[in-house]
C-alpha positions in Angstrom: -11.5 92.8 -77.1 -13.8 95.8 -76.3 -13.3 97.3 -72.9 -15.8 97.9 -70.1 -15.8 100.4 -67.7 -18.5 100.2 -64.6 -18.6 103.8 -63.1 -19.2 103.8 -60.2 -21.7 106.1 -58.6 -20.6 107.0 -55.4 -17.3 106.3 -53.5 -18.7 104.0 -50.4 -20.5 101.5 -53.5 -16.2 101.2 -54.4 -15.6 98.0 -52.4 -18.4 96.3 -53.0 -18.6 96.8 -56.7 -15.5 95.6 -57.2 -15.8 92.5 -55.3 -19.0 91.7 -57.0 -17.2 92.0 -60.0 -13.8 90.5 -59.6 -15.0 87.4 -61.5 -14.9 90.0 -64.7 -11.5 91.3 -65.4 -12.8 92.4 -68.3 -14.8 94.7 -66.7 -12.4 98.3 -64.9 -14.2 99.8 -62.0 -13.4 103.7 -62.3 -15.1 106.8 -60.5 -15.6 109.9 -61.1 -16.1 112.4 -57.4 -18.1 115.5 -59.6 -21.4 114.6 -61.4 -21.1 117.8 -63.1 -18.2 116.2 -65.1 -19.2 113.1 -65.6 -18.8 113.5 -69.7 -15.3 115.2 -69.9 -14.4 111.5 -68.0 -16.1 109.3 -70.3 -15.0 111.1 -73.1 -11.2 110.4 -71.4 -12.5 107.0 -70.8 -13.4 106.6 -74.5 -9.5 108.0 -75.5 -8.1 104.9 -73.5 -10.1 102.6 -75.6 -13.0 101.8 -73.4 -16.3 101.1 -76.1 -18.8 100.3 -73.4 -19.8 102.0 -69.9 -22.1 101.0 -67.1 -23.3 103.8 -65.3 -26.9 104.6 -63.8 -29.8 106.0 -65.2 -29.2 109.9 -64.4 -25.0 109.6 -65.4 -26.6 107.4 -68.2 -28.9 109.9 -69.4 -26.1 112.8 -69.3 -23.6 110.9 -71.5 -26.3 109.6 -74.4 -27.6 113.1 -74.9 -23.4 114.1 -75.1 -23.3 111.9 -78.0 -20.7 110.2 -76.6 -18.6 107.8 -79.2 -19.5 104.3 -76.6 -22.2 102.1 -75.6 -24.1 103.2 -72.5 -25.4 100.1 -70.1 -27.9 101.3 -67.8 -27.3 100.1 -63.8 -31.2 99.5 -63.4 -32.3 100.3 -59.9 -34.8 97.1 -58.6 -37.4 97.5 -56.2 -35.4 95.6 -53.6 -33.1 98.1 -54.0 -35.9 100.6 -53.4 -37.1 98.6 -50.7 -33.4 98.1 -48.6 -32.7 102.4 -48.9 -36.8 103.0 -47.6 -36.2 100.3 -44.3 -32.8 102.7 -43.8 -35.0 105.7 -43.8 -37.3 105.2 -41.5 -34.4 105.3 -38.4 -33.9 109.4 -40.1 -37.4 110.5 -40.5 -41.0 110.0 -40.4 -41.7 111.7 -43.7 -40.1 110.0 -46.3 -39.8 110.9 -49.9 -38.2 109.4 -53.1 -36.9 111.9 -55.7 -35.5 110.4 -58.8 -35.3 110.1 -62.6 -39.3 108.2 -62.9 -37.5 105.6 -65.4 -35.0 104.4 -62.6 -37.5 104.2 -60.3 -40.0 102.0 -60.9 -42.9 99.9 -59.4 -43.1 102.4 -56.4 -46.9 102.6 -56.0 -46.8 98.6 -56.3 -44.9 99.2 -53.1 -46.9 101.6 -51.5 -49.4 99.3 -51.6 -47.5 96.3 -50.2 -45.3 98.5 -47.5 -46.6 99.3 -43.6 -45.4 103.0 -44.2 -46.1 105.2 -46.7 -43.6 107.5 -48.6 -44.3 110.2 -51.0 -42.7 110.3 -54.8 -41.7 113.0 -56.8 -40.1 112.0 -60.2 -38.6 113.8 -63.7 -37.8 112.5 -66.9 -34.6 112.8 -66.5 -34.1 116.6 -66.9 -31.1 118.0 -64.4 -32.4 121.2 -64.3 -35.7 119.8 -62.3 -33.6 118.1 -59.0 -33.7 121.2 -56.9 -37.0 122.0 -57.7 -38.4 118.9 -56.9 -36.1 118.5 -53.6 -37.8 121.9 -52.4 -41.5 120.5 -53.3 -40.9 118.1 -51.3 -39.1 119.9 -48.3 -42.8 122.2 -48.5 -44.5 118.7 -48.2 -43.3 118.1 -44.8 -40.3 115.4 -46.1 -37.4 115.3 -43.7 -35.6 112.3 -45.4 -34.7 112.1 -49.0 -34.3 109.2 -51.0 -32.6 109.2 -54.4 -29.8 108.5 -56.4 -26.4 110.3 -55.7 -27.6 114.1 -57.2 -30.3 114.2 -55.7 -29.0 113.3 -52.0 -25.9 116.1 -52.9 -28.9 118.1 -53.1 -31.4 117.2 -50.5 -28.3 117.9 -47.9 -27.2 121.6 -49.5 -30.7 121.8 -47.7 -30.0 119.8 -44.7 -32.0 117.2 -44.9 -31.1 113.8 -44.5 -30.9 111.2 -47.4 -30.1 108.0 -48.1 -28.4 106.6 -51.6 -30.0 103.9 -53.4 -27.4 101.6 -53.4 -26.9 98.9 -56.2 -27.7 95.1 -54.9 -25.6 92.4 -56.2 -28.3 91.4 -58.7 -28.6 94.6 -60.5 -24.6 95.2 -60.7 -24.4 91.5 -62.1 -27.1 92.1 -64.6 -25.9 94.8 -65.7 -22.4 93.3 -66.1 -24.0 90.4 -68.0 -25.3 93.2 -70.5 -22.1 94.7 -71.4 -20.4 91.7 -71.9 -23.0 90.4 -74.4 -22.9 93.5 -76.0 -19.2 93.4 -76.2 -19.5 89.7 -77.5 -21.9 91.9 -80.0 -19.3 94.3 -80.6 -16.6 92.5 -81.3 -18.4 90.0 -83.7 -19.5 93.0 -85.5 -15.9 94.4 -85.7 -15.0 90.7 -87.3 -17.7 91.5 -89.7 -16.6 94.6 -90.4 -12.4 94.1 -91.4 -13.5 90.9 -93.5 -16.0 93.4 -94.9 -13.7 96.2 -95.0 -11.1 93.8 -96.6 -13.4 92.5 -99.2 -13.8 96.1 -100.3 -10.7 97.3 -100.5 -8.9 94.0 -102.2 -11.8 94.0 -104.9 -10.5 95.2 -108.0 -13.5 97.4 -108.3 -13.9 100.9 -107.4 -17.0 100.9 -104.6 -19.0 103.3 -103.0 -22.3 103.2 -101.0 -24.7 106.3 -100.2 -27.6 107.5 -98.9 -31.2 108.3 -100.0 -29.4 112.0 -99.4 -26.9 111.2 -102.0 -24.1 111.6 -98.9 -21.4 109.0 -99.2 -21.4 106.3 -96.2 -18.7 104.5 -98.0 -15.6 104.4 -99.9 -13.1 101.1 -100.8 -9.3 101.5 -101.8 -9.9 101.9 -105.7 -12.6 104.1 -105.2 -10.5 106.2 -103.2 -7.5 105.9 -105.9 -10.1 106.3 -108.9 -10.8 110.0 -107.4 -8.0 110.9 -105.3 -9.8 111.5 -102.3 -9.3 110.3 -98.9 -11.8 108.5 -96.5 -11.9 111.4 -94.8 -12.1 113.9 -97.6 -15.5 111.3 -98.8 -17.4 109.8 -96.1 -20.2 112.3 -95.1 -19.9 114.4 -98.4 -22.2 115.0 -101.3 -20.7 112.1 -103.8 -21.2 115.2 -106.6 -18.4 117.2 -105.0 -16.2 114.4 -105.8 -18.3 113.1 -108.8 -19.8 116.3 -110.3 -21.1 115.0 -113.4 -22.8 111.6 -111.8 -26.9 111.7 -111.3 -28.8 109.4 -109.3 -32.1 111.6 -109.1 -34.0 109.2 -112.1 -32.9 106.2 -109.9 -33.8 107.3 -106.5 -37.2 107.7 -108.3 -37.4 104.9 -110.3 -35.5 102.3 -108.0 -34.0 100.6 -110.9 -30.4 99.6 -111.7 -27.9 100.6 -114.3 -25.9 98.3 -115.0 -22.3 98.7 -117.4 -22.6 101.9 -118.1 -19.6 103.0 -119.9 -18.4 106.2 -118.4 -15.0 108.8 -117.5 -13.6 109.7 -114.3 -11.4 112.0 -114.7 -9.1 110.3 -116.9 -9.9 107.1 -116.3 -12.3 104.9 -118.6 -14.3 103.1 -116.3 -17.9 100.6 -116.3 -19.8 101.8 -113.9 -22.8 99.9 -111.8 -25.3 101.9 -110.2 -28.1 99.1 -108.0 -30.7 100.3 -105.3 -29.9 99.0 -102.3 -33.6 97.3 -100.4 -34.0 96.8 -96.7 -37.5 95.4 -95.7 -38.8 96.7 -99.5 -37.8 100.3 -99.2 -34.5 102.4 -100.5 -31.7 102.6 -97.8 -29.5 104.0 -100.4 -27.1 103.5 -103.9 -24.0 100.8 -104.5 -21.9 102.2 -107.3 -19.2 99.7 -108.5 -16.5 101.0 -110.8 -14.6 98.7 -112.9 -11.3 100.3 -114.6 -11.5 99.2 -118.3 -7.5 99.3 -118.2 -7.9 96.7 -115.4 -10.4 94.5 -117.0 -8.3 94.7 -120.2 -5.3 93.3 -118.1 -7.1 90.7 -116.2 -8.5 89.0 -119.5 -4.5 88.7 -120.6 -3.2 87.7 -117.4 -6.4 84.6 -117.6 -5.1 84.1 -121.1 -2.2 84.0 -120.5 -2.6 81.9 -117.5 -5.4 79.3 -118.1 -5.5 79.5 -121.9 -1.7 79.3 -123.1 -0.1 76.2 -121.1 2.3 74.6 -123.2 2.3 77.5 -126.0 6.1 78.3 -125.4 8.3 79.4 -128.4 11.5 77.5 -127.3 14.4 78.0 -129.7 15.9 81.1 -130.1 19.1 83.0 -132.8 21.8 81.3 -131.1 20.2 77.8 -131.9 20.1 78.3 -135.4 23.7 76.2 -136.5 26.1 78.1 -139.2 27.8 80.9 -140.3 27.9 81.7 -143.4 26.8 84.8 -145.4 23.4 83.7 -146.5 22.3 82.9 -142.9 23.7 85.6 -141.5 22.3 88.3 -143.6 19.0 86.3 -143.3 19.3 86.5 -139.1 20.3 90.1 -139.6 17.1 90.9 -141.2 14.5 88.4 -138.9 16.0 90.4 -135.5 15.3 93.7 -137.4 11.9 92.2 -138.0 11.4 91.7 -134.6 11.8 94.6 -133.6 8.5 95.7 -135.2 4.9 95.1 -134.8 3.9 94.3 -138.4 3.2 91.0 -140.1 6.0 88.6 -141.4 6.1 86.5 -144.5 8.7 83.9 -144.2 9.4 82.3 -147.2 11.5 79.1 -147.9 11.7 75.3 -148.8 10.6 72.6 -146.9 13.6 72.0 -143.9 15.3 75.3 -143.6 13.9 75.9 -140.2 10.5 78.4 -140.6 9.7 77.6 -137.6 13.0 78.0 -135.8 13.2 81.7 -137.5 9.4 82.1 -136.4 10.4 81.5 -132.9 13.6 83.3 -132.5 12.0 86.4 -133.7 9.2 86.2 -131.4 11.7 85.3 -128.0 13.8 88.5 -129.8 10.6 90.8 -129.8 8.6 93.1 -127.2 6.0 89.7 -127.1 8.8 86.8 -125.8 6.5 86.9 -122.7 3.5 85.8 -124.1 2.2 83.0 -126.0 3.9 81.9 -129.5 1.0 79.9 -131.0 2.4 77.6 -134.1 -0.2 76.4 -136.5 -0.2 73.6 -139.5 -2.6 74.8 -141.6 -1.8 72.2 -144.1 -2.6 69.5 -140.9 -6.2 69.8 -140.2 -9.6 69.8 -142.6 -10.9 73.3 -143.3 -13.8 72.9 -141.1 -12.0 72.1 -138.3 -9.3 74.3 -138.9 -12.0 77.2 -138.3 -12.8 76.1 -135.6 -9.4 75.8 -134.2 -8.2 78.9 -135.5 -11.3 81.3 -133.7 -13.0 78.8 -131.1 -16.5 78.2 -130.7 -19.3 78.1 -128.3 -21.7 76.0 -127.1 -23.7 73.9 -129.6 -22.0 75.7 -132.8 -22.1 72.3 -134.1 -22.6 68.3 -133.9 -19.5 67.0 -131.7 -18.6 70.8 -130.2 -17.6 70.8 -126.6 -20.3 71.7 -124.0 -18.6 74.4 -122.8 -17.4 75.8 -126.2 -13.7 76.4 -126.8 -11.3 79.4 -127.2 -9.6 79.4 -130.7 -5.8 79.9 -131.0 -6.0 83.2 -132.0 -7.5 84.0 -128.4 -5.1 81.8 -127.1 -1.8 84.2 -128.6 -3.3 87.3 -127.3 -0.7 89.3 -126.3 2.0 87.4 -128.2 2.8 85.8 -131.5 0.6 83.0 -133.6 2.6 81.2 -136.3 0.5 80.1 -139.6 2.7 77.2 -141.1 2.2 76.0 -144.7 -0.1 79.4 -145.0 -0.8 78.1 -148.9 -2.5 75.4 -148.2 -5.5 77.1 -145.9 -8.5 76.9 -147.9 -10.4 79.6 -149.7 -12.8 80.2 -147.0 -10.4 80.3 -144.1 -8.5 82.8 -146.0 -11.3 85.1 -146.0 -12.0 85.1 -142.5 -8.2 85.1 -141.5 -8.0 88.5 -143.5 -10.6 90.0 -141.6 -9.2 89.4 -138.3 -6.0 90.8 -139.6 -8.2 93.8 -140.1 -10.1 94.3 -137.8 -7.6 92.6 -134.5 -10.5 90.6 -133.4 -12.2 87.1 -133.9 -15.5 86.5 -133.0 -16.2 82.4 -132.2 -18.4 80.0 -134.4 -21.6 80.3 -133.2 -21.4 83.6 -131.4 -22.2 86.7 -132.2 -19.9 88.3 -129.4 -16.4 89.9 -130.9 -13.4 89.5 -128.8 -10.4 91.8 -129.2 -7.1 90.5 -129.9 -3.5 91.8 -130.0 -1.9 89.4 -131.8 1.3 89.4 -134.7 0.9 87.2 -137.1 4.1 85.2 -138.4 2.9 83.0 -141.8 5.3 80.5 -144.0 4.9 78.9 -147.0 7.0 76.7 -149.3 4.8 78.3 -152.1 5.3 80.3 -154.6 1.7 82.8 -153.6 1.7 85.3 -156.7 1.7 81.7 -158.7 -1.5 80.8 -156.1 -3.0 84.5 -156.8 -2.8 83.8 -160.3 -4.5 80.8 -160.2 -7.4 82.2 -158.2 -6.2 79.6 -155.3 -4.4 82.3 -152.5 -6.3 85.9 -152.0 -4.1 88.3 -153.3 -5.7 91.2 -150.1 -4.6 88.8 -148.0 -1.2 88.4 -149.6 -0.6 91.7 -149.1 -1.6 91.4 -145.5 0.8 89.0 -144.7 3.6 90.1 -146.9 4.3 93.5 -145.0 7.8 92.4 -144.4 9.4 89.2 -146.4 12.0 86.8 -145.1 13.2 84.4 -147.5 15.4 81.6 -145.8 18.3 80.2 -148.0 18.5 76.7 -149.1 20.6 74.3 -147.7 22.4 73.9 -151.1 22.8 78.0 -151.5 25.4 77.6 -148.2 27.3 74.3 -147.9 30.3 76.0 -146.0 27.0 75.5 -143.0 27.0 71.5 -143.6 29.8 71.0 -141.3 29.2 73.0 -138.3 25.6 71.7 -138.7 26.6 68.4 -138.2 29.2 68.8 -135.3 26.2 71.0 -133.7 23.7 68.1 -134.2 25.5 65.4 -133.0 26.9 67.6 -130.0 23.4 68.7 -128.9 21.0 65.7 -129.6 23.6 62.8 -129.2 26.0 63.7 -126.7 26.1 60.3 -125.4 26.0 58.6 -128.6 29.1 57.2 -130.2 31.2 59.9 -132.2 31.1 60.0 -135.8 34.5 61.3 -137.3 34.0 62.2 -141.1 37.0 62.1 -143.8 37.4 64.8 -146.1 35.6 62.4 -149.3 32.7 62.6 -146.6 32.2 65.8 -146.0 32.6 67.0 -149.6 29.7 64.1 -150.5 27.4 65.9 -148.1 28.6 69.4 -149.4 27.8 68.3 -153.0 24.3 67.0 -152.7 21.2 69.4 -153.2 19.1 68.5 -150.1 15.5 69.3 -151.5 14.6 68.5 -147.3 17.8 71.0 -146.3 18.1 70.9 -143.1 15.9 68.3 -142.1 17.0 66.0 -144.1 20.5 66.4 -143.4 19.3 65.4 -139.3 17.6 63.0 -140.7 20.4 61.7 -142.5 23.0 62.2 -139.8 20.5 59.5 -137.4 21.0 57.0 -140.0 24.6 57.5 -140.3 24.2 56.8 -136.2 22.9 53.4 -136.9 24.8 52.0 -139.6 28.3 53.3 -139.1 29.5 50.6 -136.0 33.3 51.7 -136.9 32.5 55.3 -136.1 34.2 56.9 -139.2 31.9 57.7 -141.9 33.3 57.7 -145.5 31.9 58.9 -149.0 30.4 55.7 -149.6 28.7 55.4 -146.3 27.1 58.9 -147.5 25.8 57.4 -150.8 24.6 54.1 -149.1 22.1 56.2 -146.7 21.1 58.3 -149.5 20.7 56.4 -152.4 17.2 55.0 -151.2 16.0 58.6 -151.2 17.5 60.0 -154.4 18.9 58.7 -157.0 22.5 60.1 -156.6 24.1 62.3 -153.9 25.0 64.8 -156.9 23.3 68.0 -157.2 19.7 67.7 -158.4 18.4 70.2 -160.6 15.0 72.3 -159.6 13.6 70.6 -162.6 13.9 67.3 -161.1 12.0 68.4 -157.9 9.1 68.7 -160.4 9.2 65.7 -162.8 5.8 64.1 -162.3 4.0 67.4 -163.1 6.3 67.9 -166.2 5.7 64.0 -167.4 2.0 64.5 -166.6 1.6 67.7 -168.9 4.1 66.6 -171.2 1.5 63.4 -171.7 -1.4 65.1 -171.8 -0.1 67.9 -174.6 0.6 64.6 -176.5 -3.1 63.2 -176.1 -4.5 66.3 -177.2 -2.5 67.0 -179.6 -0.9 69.9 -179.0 -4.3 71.5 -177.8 -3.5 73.7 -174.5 -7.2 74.7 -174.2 -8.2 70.7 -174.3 -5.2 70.0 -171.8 -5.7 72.7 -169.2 -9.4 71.6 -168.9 -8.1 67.4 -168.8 -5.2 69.1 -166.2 -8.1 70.7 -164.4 -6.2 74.4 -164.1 -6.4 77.5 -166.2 -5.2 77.8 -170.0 -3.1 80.5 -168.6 -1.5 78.6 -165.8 -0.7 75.6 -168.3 1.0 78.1 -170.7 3.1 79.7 -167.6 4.3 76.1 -166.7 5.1 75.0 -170.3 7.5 78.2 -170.2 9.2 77.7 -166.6 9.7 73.8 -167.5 10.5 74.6 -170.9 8.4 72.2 -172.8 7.2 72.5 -176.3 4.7 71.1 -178.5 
């Protein structure tokens, strides 16, 4: 709370001053003996924290032309005041005269007008240097009694004459009481103003500063201050070119209108700057400059991203979860963590079930990006319409059906981390096209918009596939091929490392069934499940292992117990060849060879593929006329 200090004017006005405001403990009565230094004691009153002083008109006058750092209440003088000091002067004198400051005394020819005696008046406008003068006019007047405030009666009795102080009534002192402490109600709502205002400022993550029609700054927030490495004090008051030399605001003072995200350098920092007119009552009061670090704003669109955007889009397995140990896998892990390492693309290459995705995400929770998003994609899952949309978002309206509110794609959604393109062979022609481009240029721009958003994104694809057979028959882009194929992981078979079966199965049925019964295999068991080519590999081993759960009540799982659960899938639990994998195709071509007679040109068009892909697959299948 402000503090107020009532000084008093004279030392008999002491007691009754402070009585008549005891009700205000707010309010320190405090005097000061010599007139002539009045200021140095308001200035020692100001050190002590006092923001408001009552004091009357001629002390009032002295300490607002010191430019004294408080508010000044003026103690008015009323005419009963006036009234109960000209009654007192009539038992000194017969001549009577009131000297004073002409604004503190007021109404006195009213009152010569109402009053049975007359008095003479000599007034100033409230220059010190006139009191003697005007105490000797009226001395050559014939005046033998002076009234006046406390100057002028220490100066009418240097000449000794007598005077009589205009002392304060109760009314005055409590209206000028009431004053201050409105103005100190003022005061401190305004201070309220100012820290939220202050607060707002400096906790923005802009840079602001505010100045003048002069170009002097009034103003300067915490990231302004960092921005230039300047101090408050160092600012405030200065020229903003001395600490901006290369800003103008000469064609905006002129014109009055805005620039808005203009991209500019301070020092070395990249910032957007605002410059808008600031209008009182239609006219220029002076310049808000807003600064927005583009280092910042970069940050604050990942952190949204990463915050609003990417629930849920959590890579969860890591190295350690992949089960085995032999040297196919491990020369395969080897070469994923030095992947990982890295920034560039990944191709991972390998059948259906050896775990893609399980690589994909223990090279992402491995690399420089295991705190951001890992995005994981089935491109073989959704149409190729709205895969596009999914894959770079949309806005508003792009098409029948689209949200109101438009929608981020995924690749917006893995800034900052890793996206995973599953089953990359089967994304249509189209989608291919624009996926390459956003491999190029690291930035998507959203159906229906013509705004481009900047990504930083590594790309992880997998395929089953063989591509260069796609490029050849004009169904994968071979540019993007390249793209993605910057460094190639292909993942062994499950058949390629048997030695992995068993550990595989004790991990599976440790980690997923713990409470489940416990299957014990015999050694006819294990070498049934070791001798079968698993074309699903891993996944169809778990798959596998559940059934085993269901229909093995004794809890020891024998050979025939593995050919009983297999034997609706395949044929035999023996080792299939690649060939097999592919028999339809080979009986359909086979058949259609034999309709045409032998004709490849007449069969690749029936087959619907080139003649050159038909002669490729009569070679790898080995099928002749």
């Amino acid at each position: 709370m402000s503090k107020i200090a009532f000084l008093v004017p004279h030392s008999p006005a002491i007691p009754f001053i402070t009585e008549t405001v005891s009700l205000y403990p707010q309010v320190e009565v405090t005097y000061c003996p010599d007139y002539n230094q009045v200021v140095p004691f308001a200035e020692s009153l100001v050190l002590q924290g006092y923001e408001i002083i009552i004091a009357r008109a001629g002390t009032a006058s002295r300490l607002n032309r010191s430019h004294l750092k408080a508010t000044i209440v003026e103690l008015a003088v009323t005419s009963l005041d006036i009234i109960r000091a000209l009654a007192a002067a009539k038992d000194l004198g017969s001549k009577i005269a009131v000297v004073g400051y002409a604004a503190m005394l007021k109404d006195l020819d009213f009152l010569k007008s109402v009053l049975s005696f007359s008095f003479k008046q000599y007034l100033t406008d409230r220059d010190d240097t006139e009191i003697e003068a005007l105490i000797q006019g009226a001395v050559r007047d014939g005046a033998d009694v002076i009234i006046g405030g406390g100057i002028f009666c220490q100066a009418a009795k240097k000449l000794g004459l007598a005077a009589v102080f205009i002392d304060n009534g109760k009314e005055s002192v409590l209206q000028a009481v009431e004053e201050a402490i409105r103005i100190q109600t003022a005061i401190e709502a305004e201070k309220v103003k100012r820290i939220l205002f202050g607060a707002v400022l400096d906790y923005v993550h802009d840079g602001i500063i505010t100045v003048d029609c002069d170009q002097l700054i009034t103003s300067i927030n915490l990231r302004a201050q960092r921005i230039f490495t300047v101090s408050p004090a160092a600012a405030i008051g200065q020229s903003i070119d001395k600490i901006w030399p290369s800003i103008s605001l000469f064609e905006l003072i002129r014109t009055g209108q805005e620039e808005i995200s203009k991209l500019t350098q301070v020092k070395s920092t990249k910032v957007l700057c605002n410059k808008v007119p600031i209008i009182v009552n239609g006219k220029m009061n002076g310049i808000l400059i807003t600064l927005q670090e583009i280092s910042k704003i970069q940050q604050t669109e990942a952190q949204i991203r990463k915050e609003i955007y990417n629930k849920g889009h959590v890579a969860k397995k890591r190295f350690i979860d992949i089960w085995g140990s032999s040297v196919n896998l491990n020369r395969a892990i080897t070469l994923a963590k030095e992947f990982a390492v890295t920034t560039s693309n990944i191709l991972i290459i390998g059948e259906t079930g050896t775990g893609k995705e399980v690589f994909a995400q223990s090279i992402h929770n491995f690399s420089s990006r295991s705190n951001g998003p890992f995005v994981a994609v089935n491109c073989a899952a959704l149409p190729a319409q709205i895969l596009e949309s999914e894959l770079f978002g949309y806005v508003s309206g792009a098409f029948t059906g689209a949200n109101r509110e438009g929608k981020p794609g995924l690749f917006e959604l893995a800034h900052g981390g890793t996206i995973f393109l599953d089953e990359i062979a089967e994304m249509d022609y189209t989608n291919q096209s624009r996926l390459l481009r956003v491999l190029q240029e690291r930035s998507v721009m959203r159906l229906g918009s013509d705004r481009i958003v900047n990504i930083d994104v590594r790309v992880i694809a997998a395929t089953n596939k063989d591509l260069r057979e796609m490029i050849i028959d004009h169904t994968f882009r071979e540019d993007l091929f390249f793209r993605l194929n910057v460094l190639k992981l292909e993942l062994p078979a499950l058949r390629e490392r048997p030695q992995d079966i068993r550990p595989i199965v004790d991990a599976f049925l440790t980690c997923c069934y713990p409470s489940a019964q416990k299957l014990h295999f015999d050694a006819a068991a294990i070498k049934a499940l070791e001798n079968y080519s698993w074309p699903g590999n891993v996944r169809e081993l778990q798959n596998t292992l559940e059934r085993l759960l269901a229909f093995c009540p004794t809890g020891t799982v024998h050979s025939s117990d593995i050919s009983a659960v297999l034997e609706n899938w395949h044929q035999s639990p023996h080792k299939l060849s690649k060939l097999s994998i592919h028999e339809d195709e080979i009986k359909e071509i086979t058949e259609t060879l034999k309709q045409t007679k032998g004709n490849q040109t007449e069969a690749a068009r029936m087959l619907g593929i080139d003649r050159t892909t038909l002669w490729r697959k009569m070679k790898r299948f080995k099928i002749s006329l």
